[in-house]
C-alpha positions as CSV (number, residue, x, y, z in Angstrom):
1,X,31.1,-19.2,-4.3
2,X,28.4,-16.9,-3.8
3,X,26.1,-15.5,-6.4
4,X,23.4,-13.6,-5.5
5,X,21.0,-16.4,-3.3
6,X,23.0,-19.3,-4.5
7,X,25.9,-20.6,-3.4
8,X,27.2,-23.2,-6.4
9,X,30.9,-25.0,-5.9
10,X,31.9,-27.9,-7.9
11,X,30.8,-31.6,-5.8
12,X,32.7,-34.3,-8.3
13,X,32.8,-35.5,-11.5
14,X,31.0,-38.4,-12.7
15,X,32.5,-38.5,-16.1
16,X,31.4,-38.0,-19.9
17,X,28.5,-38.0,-21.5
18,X,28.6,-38.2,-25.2
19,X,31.7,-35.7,-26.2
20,X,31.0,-33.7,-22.8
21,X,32.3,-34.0,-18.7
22,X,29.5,-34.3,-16.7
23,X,29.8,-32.8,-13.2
24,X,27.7,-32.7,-9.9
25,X,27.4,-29.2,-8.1
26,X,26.7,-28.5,-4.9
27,X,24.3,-25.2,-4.5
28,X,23.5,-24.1,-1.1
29,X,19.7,-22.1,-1.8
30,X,17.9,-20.6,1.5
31,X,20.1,-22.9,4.0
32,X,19.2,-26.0,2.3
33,X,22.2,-28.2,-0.2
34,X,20.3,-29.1,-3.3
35,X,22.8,-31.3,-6.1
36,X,22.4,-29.7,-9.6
37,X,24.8,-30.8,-13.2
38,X,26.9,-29.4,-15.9
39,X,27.6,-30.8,-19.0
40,X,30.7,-29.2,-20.5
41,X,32.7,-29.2,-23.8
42,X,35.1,-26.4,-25.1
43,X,32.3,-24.8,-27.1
44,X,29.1,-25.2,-24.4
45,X,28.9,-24.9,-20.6
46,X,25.5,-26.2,-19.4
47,X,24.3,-25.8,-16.0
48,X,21.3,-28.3,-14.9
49,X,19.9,-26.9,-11.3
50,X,16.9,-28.8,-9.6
51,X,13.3,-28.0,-10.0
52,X,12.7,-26.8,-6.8
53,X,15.2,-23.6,-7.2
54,X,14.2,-22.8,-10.8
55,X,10.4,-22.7,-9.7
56,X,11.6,-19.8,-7.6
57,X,14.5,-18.1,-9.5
58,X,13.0,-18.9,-13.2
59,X,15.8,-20.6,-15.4
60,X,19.6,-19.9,-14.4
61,X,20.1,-18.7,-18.2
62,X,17.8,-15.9,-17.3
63,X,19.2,-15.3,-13.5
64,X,21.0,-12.0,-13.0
65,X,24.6,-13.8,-11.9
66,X,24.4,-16.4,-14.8
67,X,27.6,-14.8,-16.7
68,X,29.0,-14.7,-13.4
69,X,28.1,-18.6,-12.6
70,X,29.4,-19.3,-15.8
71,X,32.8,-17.7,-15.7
72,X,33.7,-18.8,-12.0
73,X,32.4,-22.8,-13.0
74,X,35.0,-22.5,-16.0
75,X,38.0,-21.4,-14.4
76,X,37.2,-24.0,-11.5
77,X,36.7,-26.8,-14.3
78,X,39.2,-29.5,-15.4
79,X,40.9,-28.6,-19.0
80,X,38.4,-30.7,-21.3
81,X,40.8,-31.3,-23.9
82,X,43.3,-32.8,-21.1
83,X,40.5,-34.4,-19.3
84,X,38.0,-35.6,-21.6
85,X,39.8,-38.5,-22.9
86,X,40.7,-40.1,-19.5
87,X,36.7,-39.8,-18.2
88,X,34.4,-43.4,-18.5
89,X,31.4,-42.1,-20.8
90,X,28.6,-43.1,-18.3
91,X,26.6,-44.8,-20.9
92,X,29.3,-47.0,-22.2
93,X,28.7,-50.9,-21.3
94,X,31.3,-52.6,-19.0
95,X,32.6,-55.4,-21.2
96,X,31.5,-58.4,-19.9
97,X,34.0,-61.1,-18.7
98,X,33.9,-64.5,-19.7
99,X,33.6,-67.1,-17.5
100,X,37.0,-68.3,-16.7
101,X,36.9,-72.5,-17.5
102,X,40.6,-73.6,-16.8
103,X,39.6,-76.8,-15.6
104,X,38.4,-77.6,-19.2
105,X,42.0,-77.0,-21.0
């Protein structure tokens, strides 16, 4: 959706990161597709853009569509209570398997 010069719409979710979903956006800035984040919990909503586009628009707390940003990215978000549980936390170690030795039994 459009806000001002930047076009943001949800990319994919990558899963949690501490008690928060972690989500890639797609933002279209001056005909070019830069990825930014957000990190969101029921409290906080934290957009992440790349350096290039803050250089030029200053930080997206202080750009004039931010509320607007904000609002739209919520009501396109997953529940968090319903999806929070279900997400891999990214920084979470696979367990390891152990080596499967049948032939020694």
């Amino acid at each position: 959706m459009r806000f001002g010069r930047l076009d943001i719409t949800f990319k994919d979710y990558l899963g949690r990161i501490g008690p928060g979903i972690t989500a890639a956006l797609s933002i279209l800035y001056k005909n070019e597709v830069y990825e930014g984040m957000c990190w969101y919990t029921e409290e906080h909503f934290i957009i992440e853009l790349p350096e290039e586009i803050e250089n030029e628009i200053g930080k997206i707390e202080e750009y004039e569509e931010y509320d607007k940003i904000i609002t739209y990215l919520k009501s396109m978000s997953a529940d968090y209570v319903e999806t929070a549980p279900k997400m891999k936390d990214l920084f979470e170690e696979e367990p390891k398997e152990e080596p499967n030795n049948a032939e020694d039994e």
